[in-house]
Backbone bond lengths (Angstrom), bond angles and torsions (degrees), N, CA, C in turn:
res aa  C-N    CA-C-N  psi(-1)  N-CA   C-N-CA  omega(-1)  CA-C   N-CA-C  phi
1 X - - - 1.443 - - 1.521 109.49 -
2 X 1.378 124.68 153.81 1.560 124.17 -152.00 2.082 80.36 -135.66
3 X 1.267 91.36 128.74 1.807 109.68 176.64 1.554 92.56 -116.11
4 X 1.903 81.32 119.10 1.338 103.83 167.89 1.704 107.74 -68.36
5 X 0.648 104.36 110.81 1.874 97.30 -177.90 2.084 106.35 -85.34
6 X 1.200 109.65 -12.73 1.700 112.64 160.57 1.590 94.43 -48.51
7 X 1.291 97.99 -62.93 1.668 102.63 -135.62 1.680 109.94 -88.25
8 X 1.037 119.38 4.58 1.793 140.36 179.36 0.796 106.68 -107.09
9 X 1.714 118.22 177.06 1.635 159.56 143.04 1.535 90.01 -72.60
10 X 1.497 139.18 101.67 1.399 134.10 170.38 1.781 96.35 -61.90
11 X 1.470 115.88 168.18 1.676 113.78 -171.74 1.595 97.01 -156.54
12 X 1.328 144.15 133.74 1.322 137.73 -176.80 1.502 83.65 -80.82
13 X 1.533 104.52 168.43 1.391 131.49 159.87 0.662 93.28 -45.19
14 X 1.932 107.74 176.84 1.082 123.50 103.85 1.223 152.98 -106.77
15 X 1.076 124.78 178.82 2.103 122.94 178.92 1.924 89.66 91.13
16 X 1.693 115.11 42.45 1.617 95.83 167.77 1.737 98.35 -97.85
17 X 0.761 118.85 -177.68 1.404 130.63 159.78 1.682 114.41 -125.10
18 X 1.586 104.89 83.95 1.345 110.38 163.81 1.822 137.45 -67.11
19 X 0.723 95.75 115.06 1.904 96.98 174.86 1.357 111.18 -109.55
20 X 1.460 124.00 127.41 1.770 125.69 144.61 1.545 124.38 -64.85
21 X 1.168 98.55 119.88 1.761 123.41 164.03 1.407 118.71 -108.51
22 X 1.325 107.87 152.63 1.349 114.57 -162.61 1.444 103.08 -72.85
23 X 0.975 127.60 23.59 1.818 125.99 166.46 1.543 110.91 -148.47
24 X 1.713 107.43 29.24 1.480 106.82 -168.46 1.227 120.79 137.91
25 X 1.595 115.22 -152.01 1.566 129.01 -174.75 1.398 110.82 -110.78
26 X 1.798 116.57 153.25 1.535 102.74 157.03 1.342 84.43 -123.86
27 X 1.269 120.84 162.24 1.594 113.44 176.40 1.783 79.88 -145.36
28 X 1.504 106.69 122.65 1.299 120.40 134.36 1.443 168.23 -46.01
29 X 1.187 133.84 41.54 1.495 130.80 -137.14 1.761 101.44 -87.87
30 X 1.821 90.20 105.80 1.475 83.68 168.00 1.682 133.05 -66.98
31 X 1.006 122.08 -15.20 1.465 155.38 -149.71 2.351 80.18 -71.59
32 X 1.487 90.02 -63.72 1.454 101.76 -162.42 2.042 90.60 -90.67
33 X 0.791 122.17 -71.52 1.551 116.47 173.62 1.776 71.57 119.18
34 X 1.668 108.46 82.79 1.402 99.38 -164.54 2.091 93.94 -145.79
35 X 0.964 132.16 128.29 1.810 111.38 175.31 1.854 77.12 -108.88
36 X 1.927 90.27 151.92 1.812 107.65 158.38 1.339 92.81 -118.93
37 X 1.152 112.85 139.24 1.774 118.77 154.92 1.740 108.35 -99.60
38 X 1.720 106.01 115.40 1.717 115.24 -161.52 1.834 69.58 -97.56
39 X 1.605 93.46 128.48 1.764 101.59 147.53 2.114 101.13 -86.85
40 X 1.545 87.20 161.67 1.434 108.32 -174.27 1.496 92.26 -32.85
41 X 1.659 148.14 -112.23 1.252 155.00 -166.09 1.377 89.78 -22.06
42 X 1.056 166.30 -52.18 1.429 154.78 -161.18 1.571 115.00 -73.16
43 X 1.371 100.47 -46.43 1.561 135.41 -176.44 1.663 91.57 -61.22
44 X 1.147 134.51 -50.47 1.806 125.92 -167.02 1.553 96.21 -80.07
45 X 1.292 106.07 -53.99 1.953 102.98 -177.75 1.291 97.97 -34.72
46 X 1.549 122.86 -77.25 1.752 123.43 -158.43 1.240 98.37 -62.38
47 X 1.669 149.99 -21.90 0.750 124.51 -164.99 2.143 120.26 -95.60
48 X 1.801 77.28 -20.88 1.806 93.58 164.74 1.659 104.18 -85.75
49 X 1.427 130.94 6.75 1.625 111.89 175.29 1.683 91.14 -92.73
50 X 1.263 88.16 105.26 1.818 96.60 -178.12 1.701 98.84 -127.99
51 X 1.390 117.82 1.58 1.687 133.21 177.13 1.847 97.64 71.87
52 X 1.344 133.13 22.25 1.327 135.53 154.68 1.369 113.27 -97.89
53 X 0.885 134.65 -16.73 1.977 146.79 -173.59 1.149 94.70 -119.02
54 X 1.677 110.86 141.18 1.091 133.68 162.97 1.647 108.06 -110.93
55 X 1.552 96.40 -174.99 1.768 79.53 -165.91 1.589 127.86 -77.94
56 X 1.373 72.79 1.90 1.897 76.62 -172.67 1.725 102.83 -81.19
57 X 1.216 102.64 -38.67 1.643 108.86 168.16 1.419 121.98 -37.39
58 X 1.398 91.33 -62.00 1.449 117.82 -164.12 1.971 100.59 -69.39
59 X 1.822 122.92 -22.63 1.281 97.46 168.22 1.504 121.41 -113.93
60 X 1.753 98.15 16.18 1.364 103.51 151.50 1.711 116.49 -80.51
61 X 1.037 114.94 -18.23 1.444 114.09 177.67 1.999 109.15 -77.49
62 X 0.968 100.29 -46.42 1.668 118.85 171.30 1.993 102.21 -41.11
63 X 1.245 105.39 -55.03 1.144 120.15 -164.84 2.011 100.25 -87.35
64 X 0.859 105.84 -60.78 1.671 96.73 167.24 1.542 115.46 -52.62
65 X 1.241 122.21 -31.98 1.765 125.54 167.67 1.384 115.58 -41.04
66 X 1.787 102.28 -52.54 1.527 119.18 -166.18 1.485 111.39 -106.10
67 X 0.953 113.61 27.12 1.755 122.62 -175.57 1.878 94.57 35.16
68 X 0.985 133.20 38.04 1.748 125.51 144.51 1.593 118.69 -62.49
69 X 1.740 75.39 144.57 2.069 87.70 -167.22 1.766 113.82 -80.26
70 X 1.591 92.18 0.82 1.899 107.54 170.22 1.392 112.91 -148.23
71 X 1.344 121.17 129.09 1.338 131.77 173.26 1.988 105.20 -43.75
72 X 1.454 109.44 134.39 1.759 97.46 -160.14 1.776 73.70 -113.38
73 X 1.875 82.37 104.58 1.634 110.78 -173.87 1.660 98.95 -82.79
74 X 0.919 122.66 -65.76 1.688 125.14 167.81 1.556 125.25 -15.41
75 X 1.544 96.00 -62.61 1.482 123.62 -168.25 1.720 114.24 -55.90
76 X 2.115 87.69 -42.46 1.442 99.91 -164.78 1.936 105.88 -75.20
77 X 1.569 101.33 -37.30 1.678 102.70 151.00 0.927 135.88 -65.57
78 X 1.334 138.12 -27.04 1.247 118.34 155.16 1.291 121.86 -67.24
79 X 1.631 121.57 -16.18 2.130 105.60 -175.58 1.737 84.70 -84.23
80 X 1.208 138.03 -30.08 1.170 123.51 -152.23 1.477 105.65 -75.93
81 X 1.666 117.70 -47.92 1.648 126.69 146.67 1.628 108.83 -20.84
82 X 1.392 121.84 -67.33 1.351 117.20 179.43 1.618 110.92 -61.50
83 X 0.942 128.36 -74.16 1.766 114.62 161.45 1.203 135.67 -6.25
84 X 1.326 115.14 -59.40 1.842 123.23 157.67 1.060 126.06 -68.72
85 X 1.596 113.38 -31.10 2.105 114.08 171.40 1.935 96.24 -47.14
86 X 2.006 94.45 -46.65 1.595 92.02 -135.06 2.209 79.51 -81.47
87 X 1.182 128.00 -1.52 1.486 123.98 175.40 1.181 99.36 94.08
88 X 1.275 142.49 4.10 1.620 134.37 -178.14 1.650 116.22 -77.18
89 X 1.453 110.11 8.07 1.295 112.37 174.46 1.678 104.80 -126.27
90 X 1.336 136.69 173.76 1.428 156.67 -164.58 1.440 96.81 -131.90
């Protein structure tokens, strides 16, 4: 099944094994026997897909993180696109 992530609350799996690094996330997916390395802007998206934010939330939060004078609406769809290719979202 393919999640429109426009049209939802995006939500991580579960069963990842997340860790903090000093420039971000590694998230583990045993499922795939797969590591992502999240830089910081990647690292807040997965960490706001909690299935309460939608995306507009989620790149006003991106943009309140980085003091930007516009939520980077594009940016935050395209990592979330990469998230569902790689299955780390429901």
């Amino acid at each position: 099944m393919t999640v429109d992530v426009t049209a939802n609350h995006p939500a991580v799996v579960d069963g990842l094994d997340v860790n903090e690094v000093k420039d971000g996330l590694v998230v583990y997916d045993p499922k795939t026997d797969r590591v992502h390395y999240l830089n910081a802007t990647a690292s807040i998206v997965f960490s706001v897909c909690d299935g309460a934010h939608d995306r507009a939330d989620i790149a006003r939060i991106v943009g309140t993180a980085f003091s930007l004078d516009e939520p980077p609406v594009d940016d935050v769809d395209e990592c979330l696109a990469t998230f569902e290719r790689e299955g780390l979202l429901q």
